[in-house]
C-alpha positions, 0 to 999 in steps of 0.5 A: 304688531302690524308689517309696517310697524315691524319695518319701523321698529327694525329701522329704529333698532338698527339706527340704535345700533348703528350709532353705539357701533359708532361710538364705540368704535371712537372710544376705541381709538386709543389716541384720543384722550392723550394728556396734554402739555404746555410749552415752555417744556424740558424732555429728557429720558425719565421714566414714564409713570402709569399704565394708561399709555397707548402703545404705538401700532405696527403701522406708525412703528413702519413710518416711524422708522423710516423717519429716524433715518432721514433725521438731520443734526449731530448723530449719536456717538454711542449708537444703539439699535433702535428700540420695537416697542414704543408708546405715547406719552402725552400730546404737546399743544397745538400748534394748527389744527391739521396737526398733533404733537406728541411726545413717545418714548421706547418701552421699559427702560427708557433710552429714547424719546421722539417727538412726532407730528402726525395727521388724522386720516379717515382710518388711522394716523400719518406720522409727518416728522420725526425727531429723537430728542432725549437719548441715554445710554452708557457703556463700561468697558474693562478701563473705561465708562462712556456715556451719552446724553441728549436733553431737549427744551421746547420754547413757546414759538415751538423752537427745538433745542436738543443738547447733546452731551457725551463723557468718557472717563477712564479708570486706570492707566494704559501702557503706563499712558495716563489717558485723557478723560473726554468730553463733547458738546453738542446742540441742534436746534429745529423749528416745527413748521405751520405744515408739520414739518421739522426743520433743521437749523444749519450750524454755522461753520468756519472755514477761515484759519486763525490763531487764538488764545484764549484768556479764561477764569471760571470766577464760580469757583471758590477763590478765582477772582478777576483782579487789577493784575488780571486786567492789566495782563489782558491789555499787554496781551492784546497789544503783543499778540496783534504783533503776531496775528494771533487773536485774543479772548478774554471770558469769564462766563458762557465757557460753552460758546465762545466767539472768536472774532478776528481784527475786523470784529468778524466772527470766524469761529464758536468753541466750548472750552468745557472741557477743560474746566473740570481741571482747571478754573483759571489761565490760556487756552492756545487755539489753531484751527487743525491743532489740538488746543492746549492749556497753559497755566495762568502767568504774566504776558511774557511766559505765556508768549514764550510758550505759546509761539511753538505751539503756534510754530512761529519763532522769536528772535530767530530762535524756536523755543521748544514747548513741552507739556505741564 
């Protein structure tokens, strides 16, 4: 073989090389070949099935942490240390071509998942955002079982609603005390920006004081009915609380956002009264902003005032009626 067909020969080895390195160096990204998800699209803490996942590399780990910290919305009541071991689930579609969406959660026994927007650098990735948007955890104690739970529903214009449940439920008496079992609810809602950020949507908040009672029957229950009686009982309660500037509500669904309005049809308040339903399926709820609420019974207007102006300390023909709790 001629010199300069050697020279020739040695280029087209070298080029042959060249491009299988580069080929190979491709294939070994370990996050090109996610799968996919379409949205509508409900997360929440299952387990993660296979062993295809690509585990999340100490660099994105470093940014990743970072990020968490600065997330905004309701904080979990439950904390828990973060986990150090994470991996990619899947990617969600896009919503631009300068971003990814994916989907990780923590290995083993999952408690969190985290959505993440992240860019392609010539070398790796960049994490743009991050947000927790599953959650489980639980913690028994020797009188007591709290729990916590976020579930997260993705809409089609990339809206992020993350609902945030917590439970305590105690198992024996206290100081001869019954304790009450407690309940919170929570949502945030984000938005994922053209840029790749995720915003968080300021809830409203009220800062107008206000008296209310709320009239309520859960008719999903066996035998609560919403009867002639019912509607009757409402119009005299409207007509005697005005007397006082105490506001009324009546509902029978949507017990997780109920709206206050005042006189003007002005809206000064959004309270869940969930709470009470695992209880009760039928009567009042006294509301003032600053009190904790109380329950009363259903019953006809009369007793219902009479029992409710204490709570709201306010005297009935000079006379303070004392309330005591059923």
């Amino acid at each position: 073989m001629s010199k300069y067909k050697k020279i020739i020969f040695g280029f087209i080895v070298l080029g042959i090389f060249t491009a299988c390195h580069q080929k190979n160096k491709k294939e070994e990204n370990p996050y090109n070949n996610l799968t996919e998800k379409t949205l509508p699209l409900v997360i929440n803490c299952e387990e993660v099935y296979g062993d295809s996942h690509p585990i999340l590399s100490n660099e994105l780990l470093t940014q990743l942490f970072s990020l968490l910290k600065k997330q905004e919305g309701y904080p979990p009541t439950i904390a828990t240390t973060l986990p150090s071991e994470w991996l990619v689930e899947y990617q969600i579609e896009n919503l631009s071509s300068n971003f990814d969406i994916w989907v990780i959660s923590n290995t083993n026994e999952i408690t969190h998942k985290v959505l993440l927007t992240v860019e392609k650098t010539e070398t790796s990735y960049r994490i743009i955002a991050a947000l927790t948007v599953a959650y489980s955890v639980a913690m028994e104690k020797k009188d007591s079982l709290a729990s916590e739970e976020w579930t997260c529903s993705i809409e089609k214009d990339y809206t992020i609603k993350v609902k945030k449940k917590y439970e305590k439920i105690y198992s024996s008496v206290v100081d001869s005390i019954i304790p009450v079992n407690q309940l919170i609810e929570t949502e945030d809602i984000y938005h994922i920006s053209l840029n790749g950020m995720i915003t968080y949507e300021q809830p409203i908040k009220f800062d107008t004081d206000y008296m209310a009672i709320i009239q309520f029957a859960d008719t999903s229950e066996v035998g609560v009915e919403i009867d002639e009686d019912w509607l009757w009982n409402r119009i005299r309660m409207q007509e005697t609380l005005e007397e006082y500037n105490i506001l009324f509500v009546e509902t029978s669904k949507n017990f997780d956002k109920i709206p206050i309005l005042n006189y003007y049809g002005e809206e000064v308040d959004i309270v869940s009264i969930t709470s009470f339903l695992t209880t009760h399926s039928k009567g009042y709820i006294f509301l003032k902003k600053g009190s904790k609420p109380y329950y009363y019974r259903y019953c006809p207007t009369e007793e219902c005032i009479k029992k409710a102006l204490p709570y709201f300390n306010i005297t009935q023909d000079s006379s303070e009626v004392v309330m005591e709790n059923d």
